[in-house]
C-alpha positions as CSV (number, residue, x, y, z in Angstrom):
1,X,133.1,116.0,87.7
2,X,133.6,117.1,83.8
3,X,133.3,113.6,82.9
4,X,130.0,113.5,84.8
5,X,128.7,116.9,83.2
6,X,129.8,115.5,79.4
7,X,128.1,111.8,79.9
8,X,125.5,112.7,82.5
9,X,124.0,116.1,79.8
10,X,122.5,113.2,78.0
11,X,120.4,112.2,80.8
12,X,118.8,114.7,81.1
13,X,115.0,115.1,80.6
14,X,113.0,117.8,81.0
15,X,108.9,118.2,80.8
16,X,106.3,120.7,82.4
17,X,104.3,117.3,82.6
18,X,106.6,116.2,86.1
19,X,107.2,119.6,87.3
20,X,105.5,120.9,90.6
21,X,105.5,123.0,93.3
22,X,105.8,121.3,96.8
23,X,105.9,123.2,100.2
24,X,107.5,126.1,98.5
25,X,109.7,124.0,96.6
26,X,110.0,123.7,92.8
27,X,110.8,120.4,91.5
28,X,111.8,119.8,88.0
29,X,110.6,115.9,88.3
30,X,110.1,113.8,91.5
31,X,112.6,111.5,91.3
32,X,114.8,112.1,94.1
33,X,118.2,110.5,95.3
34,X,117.1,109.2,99.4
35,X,119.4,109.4,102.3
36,X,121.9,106.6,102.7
37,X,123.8,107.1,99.8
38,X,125.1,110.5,99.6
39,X,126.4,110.5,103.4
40,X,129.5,112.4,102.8
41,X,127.7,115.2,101.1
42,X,130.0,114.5,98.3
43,X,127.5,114.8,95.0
44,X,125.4,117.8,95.5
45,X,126.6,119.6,92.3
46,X,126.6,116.5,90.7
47,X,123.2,114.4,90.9
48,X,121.5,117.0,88.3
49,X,123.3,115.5,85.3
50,X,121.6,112.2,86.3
51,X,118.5,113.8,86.0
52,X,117.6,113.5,89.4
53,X,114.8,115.9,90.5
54,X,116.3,116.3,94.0
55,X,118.3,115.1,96.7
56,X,118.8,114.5,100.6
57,X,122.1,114.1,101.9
58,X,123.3,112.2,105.1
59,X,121.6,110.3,107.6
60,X,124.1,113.5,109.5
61,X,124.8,113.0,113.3
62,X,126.0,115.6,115.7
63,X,128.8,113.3,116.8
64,X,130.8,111.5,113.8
65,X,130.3,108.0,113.0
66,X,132.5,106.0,111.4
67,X,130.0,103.1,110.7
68,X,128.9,100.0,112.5
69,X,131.2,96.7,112.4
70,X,131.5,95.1,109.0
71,X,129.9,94.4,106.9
72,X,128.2,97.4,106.3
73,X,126.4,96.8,102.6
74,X,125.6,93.7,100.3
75,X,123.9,92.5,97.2
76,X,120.9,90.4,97.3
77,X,120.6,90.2,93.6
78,X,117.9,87.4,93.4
79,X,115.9,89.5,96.1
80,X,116.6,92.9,93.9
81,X,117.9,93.8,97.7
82,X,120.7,95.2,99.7
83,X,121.6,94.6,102.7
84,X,122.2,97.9,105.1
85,X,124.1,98.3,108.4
86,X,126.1,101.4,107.8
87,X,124.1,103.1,112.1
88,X,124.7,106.4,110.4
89,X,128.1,106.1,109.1
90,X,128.9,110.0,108.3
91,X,131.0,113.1,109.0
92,X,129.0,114.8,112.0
93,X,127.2,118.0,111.4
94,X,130.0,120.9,111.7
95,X,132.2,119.7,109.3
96,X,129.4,118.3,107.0
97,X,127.8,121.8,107.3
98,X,131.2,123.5,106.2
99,X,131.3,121.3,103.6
100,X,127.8,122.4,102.2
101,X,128.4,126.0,102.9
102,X,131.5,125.8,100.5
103,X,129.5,123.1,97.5
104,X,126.6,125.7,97.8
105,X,127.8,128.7,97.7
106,X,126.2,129.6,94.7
107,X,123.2,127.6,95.3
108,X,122.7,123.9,94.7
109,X,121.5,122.8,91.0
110,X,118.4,120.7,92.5
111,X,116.5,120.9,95.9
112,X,119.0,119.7,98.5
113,X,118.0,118.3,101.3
114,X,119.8,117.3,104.7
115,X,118.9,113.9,106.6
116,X,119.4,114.5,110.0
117,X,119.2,111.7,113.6
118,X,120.4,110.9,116.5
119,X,124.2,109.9,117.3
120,X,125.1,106.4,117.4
121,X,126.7,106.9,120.1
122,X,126.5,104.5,123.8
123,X,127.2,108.0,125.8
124,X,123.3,108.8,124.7
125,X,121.4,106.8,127.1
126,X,118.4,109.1,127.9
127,X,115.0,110.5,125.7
128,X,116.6,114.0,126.7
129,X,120.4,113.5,125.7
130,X,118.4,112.1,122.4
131,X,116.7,115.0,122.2
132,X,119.6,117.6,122.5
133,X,121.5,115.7,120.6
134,X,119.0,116.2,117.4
135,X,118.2,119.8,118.4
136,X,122.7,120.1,118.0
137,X,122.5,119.1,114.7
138,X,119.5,121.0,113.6
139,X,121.0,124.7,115.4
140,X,124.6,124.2,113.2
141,X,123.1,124.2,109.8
142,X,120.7,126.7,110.8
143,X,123.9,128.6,111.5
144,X,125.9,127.8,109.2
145,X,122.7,129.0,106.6
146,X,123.4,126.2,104.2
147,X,121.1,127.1,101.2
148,X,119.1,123.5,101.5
149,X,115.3,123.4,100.4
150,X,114.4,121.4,103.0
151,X,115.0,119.0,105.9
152,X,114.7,115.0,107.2
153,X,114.2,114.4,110.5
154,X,115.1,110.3,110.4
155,X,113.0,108.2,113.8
156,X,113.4,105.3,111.7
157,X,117.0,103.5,111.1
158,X,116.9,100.3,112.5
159,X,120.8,100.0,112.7
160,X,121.9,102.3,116.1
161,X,123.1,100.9,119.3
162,X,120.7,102.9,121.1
163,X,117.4,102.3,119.0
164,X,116.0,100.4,121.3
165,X,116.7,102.1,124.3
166,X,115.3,105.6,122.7
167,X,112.0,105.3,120.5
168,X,110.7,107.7,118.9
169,X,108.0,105.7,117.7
170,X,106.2,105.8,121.0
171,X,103.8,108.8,121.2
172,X,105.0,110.8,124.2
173,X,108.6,110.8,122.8
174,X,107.4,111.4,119.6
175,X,105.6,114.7,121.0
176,X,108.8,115.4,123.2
177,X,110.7,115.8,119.6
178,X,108.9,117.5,117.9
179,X,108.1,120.0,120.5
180,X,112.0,120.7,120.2
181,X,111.5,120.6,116.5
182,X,109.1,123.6,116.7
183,X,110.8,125.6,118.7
184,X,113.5,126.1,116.4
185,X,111.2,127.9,114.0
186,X,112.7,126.6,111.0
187,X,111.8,128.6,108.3
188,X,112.5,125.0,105.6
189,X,109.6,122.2,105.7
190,X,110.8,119.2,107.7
191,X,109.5,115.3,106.0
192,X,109.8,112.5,108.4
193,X,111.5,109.5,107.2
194,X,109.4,106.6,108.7
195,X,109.6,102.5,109.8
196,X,107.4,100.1,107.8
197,X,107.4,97.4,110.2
198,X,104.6,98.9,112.6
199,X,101.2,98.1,112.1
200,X,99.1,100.7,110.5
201,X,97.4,101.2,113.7
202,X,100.5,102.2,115.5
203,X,101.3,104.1,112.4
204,X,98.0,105.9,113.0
205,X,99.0,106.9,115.9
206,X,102.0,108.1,115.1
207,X,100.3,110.2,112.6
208,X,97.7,111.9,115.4
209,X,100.9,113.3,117.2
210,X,103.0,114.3,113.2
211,X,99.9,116.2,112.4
212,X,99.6,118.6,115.4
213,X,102.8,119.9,114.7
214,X,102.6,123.1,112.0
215,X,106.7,122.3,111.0
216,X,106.0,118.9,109.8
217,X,105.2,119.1,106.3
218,X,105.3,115.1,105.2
219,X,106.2,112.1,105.6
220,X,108.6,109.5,104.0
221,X,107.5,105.7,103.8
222,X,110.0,104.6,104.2
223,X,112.7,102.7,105.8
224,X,114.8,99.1,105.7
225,X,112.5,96.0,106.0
226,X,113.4,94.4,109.4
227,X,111.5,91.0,108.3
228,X,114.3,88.5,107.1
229,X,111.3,86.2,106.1
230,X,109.4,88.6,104.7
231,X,108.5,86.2,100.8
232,X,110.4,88.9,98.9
233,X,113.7,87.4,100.2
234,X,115.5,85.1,99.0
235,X,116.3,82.8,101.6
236,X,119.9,82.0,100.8
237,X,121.0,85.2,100.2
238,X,119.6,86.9,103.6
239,X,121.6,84.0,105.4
240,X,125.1,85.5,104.0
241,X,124.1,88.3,106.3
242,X,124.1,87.8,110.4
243,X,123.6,91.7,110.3
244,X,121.6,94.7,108.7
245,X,118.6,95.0,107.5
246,X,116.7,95.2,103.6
247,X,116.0,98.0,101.4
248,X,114.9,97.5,97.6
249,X,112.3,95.1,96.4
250,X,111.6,94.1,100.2
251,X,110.2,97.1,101.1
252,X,107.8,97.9,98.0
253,X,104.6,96.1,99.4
254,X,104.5,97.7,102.7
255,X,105.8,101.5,101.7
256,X,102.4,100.7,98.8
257,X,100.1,99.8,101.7
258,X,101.3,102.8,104.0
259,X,101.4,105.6,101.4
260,X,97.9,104.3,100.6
261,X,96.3,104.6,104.0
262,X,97.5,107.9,104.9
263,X,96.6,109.5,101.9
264,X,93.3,108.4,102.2
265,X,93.9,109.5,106.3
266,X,95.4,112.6,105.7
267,X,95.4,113.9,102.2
268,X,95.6,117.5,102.4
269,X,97.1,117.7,105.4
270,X,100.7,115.9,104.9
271,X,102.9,115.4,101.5
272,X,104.0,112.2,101.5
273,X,107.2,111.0,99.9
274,X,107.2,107.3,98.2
275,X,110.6,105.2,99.0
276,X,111.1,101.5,98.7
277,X,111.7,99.1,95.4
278,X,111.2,101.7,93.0
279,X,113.3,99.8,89.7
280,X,111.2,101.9,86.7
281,X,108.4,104.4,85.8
282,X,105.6,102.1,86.6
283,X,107.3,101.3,90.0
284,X,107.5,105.6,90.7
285,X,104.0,105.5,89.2
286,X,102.3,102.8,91.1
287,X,103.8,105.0,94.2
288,X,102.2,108.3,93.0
289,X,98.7,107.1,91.7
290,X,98.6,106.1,95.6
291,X,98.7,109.2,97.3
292,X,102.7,109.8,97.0
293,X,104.3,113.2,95.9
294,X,107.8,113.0,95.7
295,X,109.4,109.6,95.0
296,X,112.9,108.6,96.7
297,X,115.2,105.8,95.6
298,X,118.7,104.0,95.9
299,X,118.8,100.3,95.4
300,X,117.1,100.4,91.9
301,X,119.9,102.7,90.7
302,X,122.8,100.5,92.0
303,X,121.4,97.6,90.2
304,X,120.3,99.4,87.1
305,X,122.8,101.9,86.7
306,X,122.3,106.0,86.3
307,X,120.7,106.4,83.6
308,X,117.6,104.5,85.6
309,X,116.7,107.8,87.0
310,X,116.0,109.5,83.1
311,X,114.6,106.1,82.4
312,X,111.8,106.9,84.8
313,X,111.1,110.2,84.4
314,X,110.8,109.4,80.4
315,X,108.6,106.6,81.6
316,X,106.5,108.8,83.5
317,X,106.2,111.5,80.7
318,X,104.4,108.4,78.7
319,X,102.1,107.3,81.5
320,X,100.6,110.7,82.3
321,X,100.0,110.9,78.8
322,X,98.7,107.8,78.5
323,X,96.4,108.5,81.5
324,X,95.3,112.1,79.8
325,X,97.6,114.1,82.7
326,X,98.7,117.1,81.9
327,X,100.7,117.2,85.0
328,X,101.9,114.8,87.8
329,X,99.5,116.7,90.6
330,X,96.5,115.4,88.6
331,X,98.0,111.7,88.8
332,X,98.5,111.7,92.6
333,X,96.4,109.6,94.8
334,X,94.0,108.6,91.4
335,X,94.2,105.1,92.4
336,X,93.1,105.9,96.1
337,X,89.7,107.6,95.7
């Protein structure tokens, strides 16, 4: 951790230019680490020193998972790609909540959020056992009073054995959760980490049921790329892989197209988190000028390294000036009027 402190200090950028105030939440820059990586809850007091602007932490379960079958992850370098199939490998919410308790004791360096889903789990074959399931996980932070800024609530891994079985993404389901999720009266804003494979008409609709629900603050667009054909991929590379689905570079065009039409849907009226092939400034800027907020990455670090993260916020610092921003707010959506 020292090591990280001493080499990580010089990664660190800070500029009033990226800061802002989001559902209550200050955030130094946008940049934020998504769920998938941190899944142990293992680099909460450490992402700062990468100049990371914020964090979420799982996908966490109710019921531990030890991961799908390998292989889990691979590297589609040609495709700027990797290939994911962890199904919520992680923990399980009581011991990953004791483990926050005791890492934030003193409060967390950067907004911390906590990814939570449904158990991967065969012995959850109803919407209801789904349902309860979620609503389990959600009670024992709540309980535990982990000092996170803010929660996921993930509909949209494509890895699970019971995905199919239990949708979210159809409406009366959709409105079943998030009935639950109100009733909970969570005092933190809740984003909702959602698929890019639907069409934006079904995305719409989605949308209609999000929006009547006051503890729904945003969304996050979004998820793996389900289309192994989709012209971003390399075709020899996805063939390596009988398994799992794409993040990276393969899910840049559609999160664009989808931040895009609900901003111009519902700006106003839901934040919206970018997440999907962001690899440099322009790529977290392209996302932002759209309608996005927050921006969320993974795959671009593990193929860039680090120091990518103070690479983009430096990067950003130039385009707002460039653009005659004094601040982020007044670059968001500019490209979507």
């Amino acid at each position: 951790m020292s090591c990280i402190k001493l080499v990580g200090s010089k990664f660190i950028y800070k500029d009033k230019s990226l800061k802002q105030k989001v559902s209550g939440i200050t955030f130094e820059n946008p940049v934020g680490l998504a769920a998938g990586f941190d899944y142990n809850a293992n680099l909460t007091q450490t992402l700062y020193y990468l100049n990371f602007g914020f964090q979420s932490v799982g996908t966490i379960t109710n019921i531990p998972y030890e991961g799908n079958p390998p292989p889990r992850l691979g590297r589609l370098p040609k495709s700027r790609s990797l290939m994911v199939n962890k199904g919520f490998k992680n923990l399980g919410a009581d011991l990953t909540a004791k483990k926050l308790v005791l890492s934030g004791a003193d409060g967390f360096k950067i907004p911390l959020g906590i990814s939570i889903g449904v158990s991967n789990s065969k012995n959850i074959i109803t919407l209801f056992q789904a349902i309860e399931d979620i609503k389990k996980s959600f009670q024992i932070f709540e309980k535990a009073k982990v000092n996170n800024s803010y929660y996921e609530l993930n509909i949209s891994c494509p890895n699970l054995i019971n995905t199919k079985n239990l949708s979210f993404y159809l409406p009366k389901n959709l409105q079943l959760l998030l009935t639950m999720i109100n009733k909970l009266r969570l005092k933190k804003p809740v984003f909702i980490k959602m698929p890019i494979e639907k069409t934006n008409r079904e995305i719409l609709v989605m949308l209609k049921v999000i929006t009547q629900h006051k503890s729904i603050k945003g969304i996050i667009f979004g998820n793996l790329q389900k289309d192994r054909n989709h012209p971003s991929l390399v075709k020899s590379e996805v063939e390596k892989f009988k398994v799992g689905y794409f993040s990276g570079k393969a899910c840049e065009e559609r999160s664009n197209e989808l931040i895009k039409l609900v901003y111009r849907k519902y700006r106003g009226k839901l934040i919206i988190i970018g997440c999907g092939g962001v690899f440099s400034g322009a790529d977290a800027y392209k996302k932002i000028k759209l309608g996005a907020t927050l921006i969320q990455l993974i795959t671009g670090m593990i193929f860039q390294g680090p120091q990518l993260i103070a690479q983009i916020n430096l990067e950003l610092i130039d385009l707002l000036k460039k653009d005659g921003f004094r601040n982020i707010k007044g670059a968001i959506g500019k490209e979507n009027n």
